[in-house]
N, CA, C and O atoms as a Maestro MAE file, in Angstrom:
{
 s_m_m2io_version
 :::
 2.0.0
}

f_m_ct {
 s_m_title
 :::
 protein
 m_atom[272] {
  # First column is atom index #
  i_m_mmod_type
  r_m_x_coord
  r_m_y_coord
  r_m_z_coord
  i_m_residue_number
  s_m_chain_name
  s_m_pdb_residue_name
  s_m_pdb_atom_name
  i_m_atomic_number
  :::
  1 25 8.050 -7.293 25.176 1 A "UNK " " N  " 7
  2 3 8.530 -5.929 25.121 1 A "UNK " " CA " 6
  3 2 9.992 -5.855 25.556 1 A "UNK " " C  " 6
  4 15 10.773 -5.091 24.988 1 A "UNK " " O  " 8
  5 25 10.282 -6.482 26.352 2 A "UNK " " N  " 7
  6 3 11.592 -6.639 26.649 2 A "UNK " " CA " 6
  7 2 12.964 -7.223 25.851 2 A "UNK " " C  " 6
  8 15 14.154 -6.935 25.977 2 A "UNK " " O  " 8
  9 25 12.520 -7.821 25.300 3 A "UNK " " N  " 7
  10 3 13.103 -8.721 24.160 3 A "UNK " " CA " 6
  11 2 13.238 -7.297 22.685 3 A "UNK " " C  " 6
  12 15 14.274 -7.344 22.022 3 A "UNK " " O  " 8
  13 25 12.384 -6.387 22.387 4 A "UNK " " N  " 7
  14 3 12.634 -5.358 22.009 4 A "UNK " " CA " 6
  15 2 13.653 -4.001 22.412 4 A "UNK " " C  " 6
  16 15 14.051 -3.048 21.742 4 A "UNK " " O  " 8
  17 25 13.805 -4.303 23.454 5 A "UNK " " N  " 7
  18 3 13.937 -3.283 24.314 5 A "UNK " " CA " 6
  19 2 15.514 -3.744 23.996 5 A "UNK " " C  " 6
  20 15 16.254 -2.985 23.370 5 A "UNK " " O  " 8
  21 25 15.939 -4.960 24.445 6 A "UNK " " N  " 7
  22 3 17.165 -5.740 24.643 6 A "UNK " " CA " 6
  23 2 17.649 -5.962 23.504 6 A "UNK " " C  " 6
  24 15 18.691 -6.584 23.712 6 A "UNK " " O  " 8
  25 25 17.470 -5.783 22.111 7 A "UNK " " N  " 7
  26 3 17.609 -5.851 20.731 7 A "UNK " " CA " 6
  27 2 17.798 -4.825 20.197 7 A "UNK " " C  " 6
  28 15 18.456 -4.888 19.158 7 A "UNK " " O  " 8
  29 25 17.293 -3.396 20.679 8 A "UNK " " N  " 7
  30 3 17.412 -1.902 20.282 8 A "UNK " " CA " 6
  31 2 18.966 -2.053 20.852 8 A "UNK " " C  " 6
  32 15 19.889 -2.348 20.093 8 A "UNK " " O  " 8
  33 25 19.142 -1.830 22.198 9 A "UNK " " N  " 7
  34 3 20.262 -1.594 22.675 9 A "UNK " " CA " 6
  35 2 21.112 -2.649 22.418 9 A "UNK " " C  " 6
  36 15 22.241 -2.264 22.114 9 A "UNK " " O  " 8
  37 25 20.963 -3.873 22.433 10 A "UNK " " N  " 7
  38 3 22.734 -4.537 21.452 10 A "UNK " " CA " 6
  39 2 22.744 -4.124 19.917 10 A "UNK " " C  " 6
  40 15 23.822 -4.305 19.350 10 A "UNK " " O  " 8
  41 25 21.521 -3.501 19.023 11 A "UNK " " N  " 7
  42 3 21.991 -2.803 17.991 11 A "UNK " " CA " 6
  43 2 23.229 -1.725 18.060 11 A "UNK " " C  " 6
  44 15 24.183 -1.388 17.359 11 A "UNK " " O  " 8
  45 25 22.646 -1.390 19.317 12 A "UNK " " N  " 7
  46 3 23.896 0.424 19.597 12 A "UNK " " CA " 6
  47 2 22.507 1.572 19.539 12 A "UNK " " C  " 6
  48 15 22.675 2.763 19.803 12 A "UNK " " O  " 8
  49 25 21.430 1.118 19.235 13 A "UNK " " N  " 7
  50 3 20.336 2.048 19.151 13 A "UNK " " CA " 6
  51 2 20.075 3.035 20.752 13 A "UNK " " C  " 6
  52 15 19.464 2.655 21.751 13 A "UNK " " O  " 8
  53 25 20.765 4.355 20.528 14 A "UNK " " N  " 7
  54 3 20.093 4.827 22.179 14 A "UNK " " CA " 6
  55 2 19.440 5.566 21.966 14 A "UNK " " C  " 6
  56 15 19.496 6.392 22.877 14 A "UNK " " O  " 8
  57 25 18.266 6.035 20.720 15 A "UNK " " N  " 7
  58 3 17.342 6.726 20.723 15 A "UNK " " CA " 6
  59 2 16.185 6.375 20.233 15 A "UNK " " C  " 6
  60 15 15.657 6.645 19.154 15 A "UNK " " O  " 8
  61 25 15.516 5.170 21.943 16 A "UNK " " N  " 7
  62 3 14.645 5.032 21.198 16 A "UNK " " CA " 6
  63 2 13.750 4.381 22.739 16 A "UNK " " C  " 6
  64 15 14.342 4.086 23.777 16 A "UNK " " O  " 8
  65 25 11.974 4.253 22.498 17 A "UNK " " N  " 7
  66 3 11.226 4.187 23.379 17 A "UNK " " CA " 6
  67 2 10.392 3.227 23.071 17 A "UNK " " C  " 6
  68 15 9.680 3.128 22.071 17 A "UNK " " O  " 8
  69 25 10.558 2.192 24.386 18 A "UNK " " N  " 7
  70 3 9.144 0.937 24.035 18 A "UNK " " CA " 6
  71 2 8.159 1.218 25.074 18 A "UNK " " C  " 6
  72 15 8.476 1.184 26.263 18 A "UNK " " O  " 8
  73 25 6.668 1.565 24.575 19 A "UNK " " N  " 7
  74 3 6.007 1.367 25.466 19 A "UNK " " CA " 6
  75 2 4.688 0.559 25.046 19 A "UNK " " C  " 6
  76 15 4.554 0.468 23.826 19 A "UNK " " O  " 8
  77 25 3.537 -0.137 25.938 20 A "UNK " " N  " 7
  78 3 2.592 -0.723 25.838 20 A "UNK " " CA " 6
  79 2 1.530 -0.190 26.106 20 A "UNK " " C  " 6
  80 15 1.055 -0.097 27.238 20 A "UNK " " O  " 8
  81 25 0.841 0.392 24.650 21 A "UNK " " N  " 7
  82 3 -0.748 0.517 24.484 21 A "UNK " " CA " 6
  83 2 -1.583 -0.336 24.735 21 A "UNK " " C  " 6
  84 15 -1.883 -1.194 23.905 21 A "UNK " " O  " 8
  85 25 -2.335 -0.240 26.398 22 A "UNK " " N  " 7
  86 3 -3.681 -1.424 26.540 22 A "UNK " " CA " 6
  87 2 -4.536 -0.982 25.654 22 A "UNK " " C  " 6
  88 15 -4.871 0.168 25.370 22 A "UNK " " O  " 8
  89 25 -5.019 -2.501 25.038 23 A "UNK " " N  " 7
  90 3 -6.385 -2.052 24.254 23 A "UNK " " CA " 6
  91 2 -5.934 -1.629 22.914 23 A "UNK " " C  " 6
  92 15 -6.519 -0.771 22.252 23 A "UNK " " O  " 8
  93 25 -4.727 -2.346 22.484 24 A "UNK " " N  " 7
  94 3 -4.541 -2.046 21.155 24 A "UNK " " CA " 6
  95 2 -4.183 -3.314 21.044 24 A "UNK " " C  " 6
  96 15 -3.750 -3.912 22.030 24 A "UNK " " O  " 8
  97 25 -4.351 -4.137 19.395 25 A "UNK " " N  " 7
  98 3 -3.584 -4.583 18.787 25 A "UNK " " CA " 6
  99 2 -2.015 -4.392 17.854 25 A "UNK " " C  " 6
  100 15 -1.436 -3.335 17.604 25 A "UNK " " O  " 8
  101 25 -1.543 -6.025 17.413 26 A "UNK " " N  " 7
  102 3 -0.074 -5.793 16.791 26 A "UNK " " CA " 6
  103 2 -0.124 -4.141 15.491 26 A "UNK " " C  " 6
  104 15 0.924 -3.548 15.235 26 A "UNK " " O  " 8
  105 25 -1.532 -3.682 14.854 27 A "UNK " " N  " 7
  106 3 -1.683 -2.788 14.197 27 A "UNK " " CA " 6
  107 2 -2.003 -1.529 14.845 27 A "UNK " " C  " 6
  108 15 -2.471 -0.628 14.150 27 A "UNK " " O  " 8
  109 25 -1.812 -1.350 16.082 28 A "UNK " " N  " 7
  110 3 -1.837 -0.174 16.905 28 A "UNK " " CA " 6
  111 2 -3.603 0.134 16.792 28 A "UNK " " C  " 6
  112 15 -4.174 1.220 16.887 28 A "UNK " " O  " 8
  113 25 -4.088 -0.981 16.601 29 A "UNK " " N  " 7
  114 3 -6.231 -0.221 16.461 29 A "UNK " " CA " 6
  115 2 -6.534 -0.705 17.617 29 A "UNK " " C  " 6
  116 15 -6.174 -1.698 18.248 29 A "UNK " " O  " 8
  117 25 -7.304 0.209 17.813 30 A "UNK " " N  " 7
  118 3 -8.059 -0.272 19.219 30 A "UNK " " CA " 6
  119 2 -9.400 -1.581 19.170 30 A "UNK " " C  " 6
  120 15 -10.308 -1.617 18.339 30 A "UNK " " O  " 8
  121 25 -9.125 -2.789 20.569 31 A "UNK " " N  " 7
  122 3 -9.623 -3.306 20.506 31 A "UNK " " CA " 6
  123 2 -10.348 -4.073 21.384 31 A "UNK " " C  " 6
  124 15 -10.824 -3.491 22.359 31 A "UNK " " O  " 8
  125 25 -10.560 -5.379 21.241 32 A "UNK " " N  " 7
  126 3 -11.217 -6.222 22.301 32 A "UNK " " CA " 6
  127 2 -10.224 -7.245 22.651 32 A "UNK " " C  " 6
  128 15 -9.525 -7.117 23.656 32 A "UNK " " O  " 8
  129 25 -10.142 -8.155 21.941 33 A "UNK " " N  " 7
  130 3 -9.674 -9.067 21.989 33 A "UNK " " CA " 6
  131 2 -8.034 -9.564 21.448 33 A "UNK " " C  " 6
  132 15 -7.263 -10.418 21.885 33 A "UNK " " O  " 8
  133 25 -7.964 -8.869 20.626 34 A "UNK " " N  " 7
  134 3 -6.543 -8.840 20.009 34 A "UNK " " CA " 6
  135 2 -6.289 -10.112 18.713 34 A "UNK " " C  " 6
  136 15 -5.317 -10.226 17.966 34 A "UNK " " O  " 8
  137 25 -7.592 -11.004 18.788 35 A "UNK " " N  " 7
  138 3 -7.367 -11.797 17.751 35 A "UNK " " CA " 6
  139 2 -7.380 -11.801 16.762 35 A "UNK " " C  " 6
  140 15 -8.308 -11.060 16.438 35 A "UNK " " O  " 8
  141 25 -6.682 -12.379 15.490 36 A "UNK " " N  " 7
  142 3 -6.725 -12.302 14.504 36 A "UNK " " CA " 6
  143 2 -8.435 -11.979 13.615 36 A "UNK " " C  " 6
  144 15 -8.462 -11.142 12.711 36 A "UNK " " O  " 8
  145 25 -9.598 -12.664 13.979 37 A "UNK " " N  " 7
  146 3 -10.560 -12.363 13.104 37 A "UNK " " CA " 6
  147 2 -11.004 -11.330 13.721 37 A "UNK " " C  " 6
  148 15 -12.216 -11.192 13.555 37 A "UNK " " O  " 8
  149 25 -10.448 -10.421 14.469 38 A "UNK " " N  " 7
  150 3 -11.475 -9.015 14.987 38 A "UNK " " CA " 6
  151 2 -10.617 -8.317 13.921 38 A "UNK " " C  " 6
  152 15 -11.101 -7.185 13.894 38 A "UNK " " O  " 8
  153 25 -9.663 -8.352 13.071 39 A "UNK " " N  " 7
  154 3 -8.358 -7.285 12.595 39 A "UNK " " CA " 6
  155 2 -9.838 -6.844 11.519 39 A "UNK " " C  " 6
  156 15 -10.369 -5.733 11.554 39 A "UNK " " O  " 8
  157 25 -10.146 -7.620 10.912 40 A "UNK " " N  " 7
  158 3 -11.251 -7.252 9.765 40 A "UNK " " CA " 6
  159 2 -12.745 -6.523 10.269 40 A "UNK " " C  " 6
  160 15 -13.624 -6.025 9.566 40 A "UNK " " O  " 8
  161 25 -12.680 -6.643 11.545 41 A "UNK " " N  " 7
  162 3 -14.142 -5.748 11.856 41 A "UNK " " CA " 6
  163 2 -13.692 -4.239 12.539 41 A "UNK " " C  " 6
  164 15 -14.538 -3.510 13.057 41 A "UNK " " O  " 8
  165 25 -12.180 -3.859 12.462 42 A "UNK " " N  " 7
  166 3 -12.097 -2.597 12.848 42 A "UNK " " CA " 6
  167 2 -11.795 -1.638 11.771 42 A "UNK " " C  " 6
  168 15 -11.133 -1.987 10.794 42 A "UNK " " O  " 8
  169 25 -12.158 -0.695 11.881 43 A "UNK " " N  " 7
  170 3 -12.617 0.275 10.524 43 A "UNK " " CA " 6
  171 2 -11.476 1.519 11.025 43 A "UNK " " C  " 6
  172 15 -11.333 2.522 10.327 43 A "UNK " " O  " 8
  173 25 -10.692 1.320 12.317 44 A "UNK " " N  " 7
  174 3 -10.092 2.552 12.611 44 A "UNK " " CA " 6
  175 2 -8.541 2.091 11.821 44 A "UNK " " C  " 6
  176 15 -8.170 1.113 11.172 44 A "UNK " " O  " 8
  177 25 -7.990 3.210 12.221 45 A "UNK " " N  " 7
  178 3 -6.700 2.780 10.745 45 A "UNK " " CA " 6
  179 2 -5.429 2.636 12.202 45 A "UNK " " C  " 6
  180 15 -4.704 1.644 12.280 45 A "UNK " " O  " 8
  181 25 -5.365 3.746 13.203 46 A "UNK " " N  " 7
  182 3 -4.384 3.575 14.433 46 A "UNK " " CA " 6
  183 2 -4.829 4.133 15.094 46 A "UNK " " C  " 6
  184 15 -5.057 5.323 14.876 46 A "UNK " " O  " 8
  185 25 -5.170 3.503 16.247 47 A "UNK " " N  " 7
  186 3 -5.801 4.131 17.507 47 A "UNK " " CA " 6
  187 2 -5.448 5.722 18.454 47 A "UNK " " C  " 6
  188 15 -4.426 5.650 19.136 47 A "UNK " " O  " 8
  189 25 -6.067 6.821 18.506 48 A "UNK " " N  " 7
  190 3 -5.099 7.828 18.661 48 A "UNK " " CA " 6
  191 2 -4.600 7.621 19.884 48 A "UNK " " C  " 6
  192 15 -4.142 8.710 20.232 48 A "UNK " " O  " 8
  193 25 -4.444 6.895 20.665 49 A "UNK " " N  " 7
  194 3 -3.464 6.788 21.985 49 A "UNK " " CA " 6
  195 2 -2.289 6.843 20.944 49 A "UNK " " C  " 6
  196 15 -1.590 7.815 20.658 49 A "UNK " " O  " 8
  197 25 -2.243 5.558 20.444 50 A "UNK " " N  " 7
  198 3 -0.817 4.988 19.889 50 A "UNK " " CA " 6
  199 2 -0.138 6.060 19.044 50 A "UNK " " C  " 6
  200 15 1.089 6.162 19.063 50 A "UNK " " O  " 8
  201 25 -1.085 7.055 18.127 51 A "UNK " " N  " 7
  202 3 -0.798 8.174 17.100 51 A "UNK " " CA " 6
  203 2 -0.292 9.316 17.749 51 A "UNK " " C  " 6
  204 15 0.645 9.958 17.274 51 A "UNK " " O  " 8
  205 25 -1.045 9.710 19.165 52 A "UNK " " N  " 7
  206 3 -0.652 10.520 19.772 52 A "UNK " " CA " 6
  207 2 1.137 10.385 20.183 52 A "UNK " " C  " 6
  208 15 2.014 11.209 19.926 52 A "UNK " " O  " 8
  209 25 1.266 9.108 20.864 53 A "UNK " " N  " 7
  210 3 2.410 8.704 21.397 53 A "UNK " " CA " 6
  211 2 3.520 8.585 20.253 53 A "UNK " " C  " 6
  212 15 4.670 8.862 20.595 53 A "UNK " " O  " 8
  213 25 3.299 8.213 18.967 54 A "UNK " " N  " 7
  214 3 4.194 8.703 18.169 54 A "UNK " " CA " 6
  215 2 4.654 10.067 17.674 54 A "UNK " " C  " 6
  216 15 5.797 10.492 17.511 54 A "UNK " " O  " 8
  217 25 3.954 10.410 17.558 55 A "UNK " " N  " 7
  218 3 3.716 11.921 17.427 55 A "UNK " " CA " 6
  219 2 4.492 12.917 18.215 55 A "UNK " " C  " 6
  220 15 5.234 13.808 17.798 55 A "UNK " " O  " 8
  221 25 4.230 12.648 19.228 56 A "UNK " " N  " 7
  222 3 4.916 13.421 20.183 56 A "UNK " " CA " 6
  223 2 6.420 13.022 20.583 56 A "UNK " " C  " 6
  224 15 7.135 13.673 21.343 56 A "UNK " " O  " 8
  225 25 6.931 11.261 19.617 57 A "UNK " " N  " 7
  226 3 8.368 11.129 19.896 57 A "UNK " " CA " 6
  227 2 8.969 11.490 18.675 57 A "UNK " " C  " 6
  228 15 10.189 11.338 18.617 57 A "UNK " " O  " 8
  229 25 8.136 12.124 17.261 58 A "UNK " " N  " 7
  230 3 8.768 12.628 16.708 58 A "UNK " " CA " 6
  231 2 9.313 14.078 17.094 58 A "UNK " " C  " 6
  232 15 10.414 14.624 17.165 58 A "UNK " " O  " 8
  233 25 8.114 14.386 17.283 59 A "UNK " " N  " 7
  234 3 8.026 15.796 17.929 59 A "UNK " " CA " 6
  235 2 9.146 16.560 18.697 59 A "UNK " " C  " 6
  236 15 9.436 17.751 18.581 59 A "UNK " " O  " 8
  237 25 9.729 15.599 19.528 60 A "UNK " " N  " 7
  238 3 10.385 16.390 20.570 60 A "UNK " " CA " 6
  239 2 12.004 15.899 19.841 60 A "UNK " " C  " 6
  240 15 13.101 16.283 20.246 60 A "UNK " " O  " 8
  241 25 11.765 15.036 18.773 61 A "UNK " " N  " 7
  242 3 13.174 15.250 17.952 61 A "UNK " " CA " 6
  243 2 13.378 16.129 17.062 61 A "UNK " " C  " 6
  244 15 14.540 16.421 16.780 61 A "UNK " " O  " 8
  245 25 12.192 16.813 16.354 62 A "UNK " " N  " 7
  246 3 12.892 17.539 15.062 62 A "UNK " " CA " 6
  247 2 11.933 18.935 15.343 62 A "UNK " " C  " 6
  248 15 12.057 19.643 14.344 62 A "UNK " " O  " 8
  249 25 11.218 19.446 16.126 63 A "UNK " " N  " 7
  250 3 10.637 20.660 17.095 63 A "UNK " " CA " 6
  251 2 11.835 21.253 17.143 63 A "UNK " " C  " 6
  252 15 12.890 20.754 16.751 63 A "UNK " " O  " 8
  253 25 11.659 22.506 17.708 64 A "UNK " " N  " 7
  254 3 12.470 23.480 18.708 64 A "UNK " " CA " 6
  255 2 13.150 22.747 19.523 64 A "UNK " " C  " 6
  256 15 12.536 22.092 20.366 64 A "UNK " " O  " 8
  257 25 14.898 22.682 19.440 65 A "UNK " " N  " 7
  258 3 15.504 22.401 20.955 65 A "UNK " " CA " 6
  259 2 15.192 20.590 20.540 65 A "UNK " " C  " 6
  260 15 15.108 20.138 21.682 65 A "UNK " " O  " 8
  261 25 14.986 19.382 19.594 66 A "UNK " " N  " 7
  262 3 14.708 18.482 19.470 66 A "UNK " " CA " 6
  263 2 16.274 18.071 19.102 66 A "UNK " " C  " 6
  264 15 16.981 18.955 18.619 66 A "UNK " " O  " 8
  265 25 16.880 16.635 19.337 67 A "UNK " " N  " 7
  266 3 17.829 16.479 18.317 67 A "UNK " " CA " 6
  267 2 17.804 16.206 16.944 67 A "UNK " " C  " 6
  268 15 16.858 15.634 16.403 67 A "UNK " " O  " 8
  269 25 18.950 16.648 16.277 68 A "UNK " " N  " 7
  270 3 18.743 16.652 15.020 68 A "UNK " " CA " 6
  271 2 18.845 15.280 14.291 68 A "UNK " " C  " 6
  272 15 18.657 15.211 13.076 68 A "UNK " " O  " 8
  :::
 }
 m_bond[271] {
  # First column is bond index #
  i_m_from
  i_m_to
  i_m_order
  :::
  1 1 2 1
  2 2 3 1
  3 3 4 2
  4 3 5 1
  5 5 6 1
  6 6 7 1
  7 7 8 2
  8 7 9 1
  9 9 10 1
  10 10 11 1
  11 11 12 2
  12 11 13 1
  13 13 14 1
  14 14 15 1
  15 15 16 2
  16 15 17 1
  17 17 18 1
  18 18 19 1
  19 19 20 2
  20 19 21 1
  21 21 22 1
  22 22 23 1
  23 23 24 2
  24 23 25 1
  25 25 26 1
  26 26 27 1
  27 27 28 2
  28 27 29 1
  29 29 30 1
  30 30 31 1
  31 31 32 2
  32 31 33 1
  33 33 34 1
  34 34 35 1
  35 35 36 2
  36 35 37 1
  37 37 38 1
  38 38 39 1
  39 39 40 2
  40 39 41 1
  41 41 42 1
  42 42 43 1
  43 43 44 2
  44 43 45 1
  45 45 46 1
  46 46 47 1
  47 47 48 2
  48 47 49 1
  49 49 50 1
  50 50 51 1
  51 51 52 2
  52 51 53 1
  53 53 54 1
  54 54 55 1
  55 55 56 2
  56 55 57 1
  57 57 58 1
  58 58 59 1
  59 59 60 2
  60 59 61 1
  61 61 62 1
  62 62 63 1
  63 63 64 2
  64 63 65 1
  65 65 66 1
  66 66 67 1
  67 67 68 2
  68 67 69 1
  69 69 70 1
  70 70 71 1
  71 71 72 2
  72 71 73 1
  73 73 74 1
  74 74 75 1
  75 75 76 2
  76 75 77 1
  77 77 78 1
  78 78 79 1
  79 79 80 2
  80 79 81 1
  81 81 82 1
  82 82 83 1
  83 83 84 2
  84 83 85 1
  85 85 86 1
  86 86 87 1
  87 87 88 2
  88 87 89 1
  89 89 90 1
  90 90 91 1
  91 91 92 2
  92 91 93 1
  93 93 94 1
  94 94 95 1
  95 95 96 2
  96 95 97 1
  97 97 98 1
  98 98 99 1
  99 99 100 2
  100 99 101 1
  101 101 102 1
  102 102 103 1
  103 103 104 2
  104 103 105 1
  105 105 106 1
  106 106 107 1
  107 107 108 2
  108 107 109 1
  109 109 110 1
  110 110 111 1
  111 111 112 2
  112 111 113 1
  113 113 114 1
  114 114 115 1
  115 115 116 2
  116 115 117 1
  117 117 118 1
  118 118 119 1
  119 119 120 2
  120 119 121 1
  121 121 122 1
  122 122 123 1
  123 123 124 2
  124 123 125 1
  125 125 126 1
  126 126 127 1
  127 127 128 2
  128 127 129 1
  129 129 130 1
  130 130 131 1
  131 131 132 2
  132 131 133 1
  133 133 134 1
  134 134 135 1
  135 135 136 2
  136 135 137 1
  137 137 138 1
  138 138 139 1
  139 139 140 2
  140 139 141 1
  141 141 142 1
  142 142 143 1
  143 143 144 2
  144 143 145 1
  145 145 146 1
  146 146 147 1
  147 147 148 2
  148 147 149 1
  149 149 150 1
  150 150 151 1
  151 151 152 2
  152 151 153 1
  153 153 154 1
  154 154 155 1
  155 155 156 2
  156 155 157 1
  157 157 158 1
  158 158 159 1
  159 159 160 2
  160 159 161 1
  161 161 162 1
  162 162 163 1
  163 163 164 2
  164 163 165 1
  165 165 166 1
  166 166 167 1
  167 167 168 2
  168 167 169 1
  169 169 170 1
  170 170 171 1
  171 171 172 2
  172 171 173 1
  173 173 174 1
  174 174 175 1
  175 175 176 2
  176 175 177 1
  177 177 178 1
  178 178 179 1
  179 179 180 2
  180 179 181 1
  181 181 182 1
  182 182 183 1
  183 183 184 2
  184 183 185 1
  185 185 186 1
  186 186 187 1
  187 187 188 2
  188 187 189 1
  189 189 190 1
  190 190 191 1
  191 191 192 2
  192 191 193 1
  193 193 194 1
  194 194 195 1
  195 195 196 2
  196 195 197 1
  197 197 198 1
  198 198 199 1
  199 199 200 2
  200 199 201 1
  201 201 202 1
  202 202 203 1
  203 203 204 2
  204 203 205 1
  205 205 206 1
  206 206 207 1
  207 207 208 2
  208 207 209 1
  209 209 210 1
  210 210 211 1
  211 211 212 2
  212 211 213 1
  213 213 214 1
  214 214 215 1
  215 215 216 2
  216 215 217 1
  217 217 218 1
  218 218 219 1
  219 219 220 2
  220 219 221 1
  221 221 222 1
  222 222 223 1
  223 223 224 2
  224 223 225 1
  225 225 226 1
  226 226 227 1
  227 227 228 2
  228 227 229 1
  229 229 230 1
  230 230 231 1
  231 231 232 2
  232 231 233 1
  233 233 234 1
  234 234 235 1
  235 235 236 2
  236 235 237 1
  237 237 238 1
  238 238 239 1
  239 239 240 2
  240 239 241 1
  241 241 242 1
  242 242 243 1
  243 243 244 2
  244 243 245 1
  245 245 246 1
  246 246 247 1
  247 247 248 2
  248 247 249 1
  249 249 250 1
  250 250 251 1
  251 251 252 2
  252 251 253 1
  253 253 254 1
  254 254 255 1
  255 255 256 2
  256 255 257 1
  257 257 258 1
  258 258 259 1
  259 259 260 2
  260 259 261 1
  261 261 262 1
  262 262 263 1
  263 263 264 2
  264 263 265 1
  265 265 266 1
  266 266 267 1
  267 267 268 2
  268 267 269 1
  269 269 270 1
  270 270 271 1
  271 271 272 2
  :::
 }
}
């Protein structure tokens, strides 16, 4: 995560947020194990932690009072 974090900002990127969903995989679904052969036994498409948390960083950009 850090290595993300440190790659946004030498882009010049300052609008932007890393955080870590426990219990998700690299596809944001919720899980067990995180390994590759569980990706095919989950039927959810993005876990709503992770949906929520996007959601709400669009949200507070293009909402009321959001930047443009």
């Amino acid at each position: 995560m850090r290595a993300f974090e440190l790659a946004l900002q030498k882009s010049g990127n300052k609008d932007f947020s890393v955080k870590q969903i426990t219990g998700t995989n690299h596809l944001f679904q919720t899980c067990i194990t995180s390994a590759i052969d569980e990706y095919a036994m989950i039927e959810e498409t993005i876990a709503p932690a992770a949906l929520e948390l996007i959601a709400d960083w669009i949200a507070k950009r293009t909402g009321p009072g959001g930047k443009p």
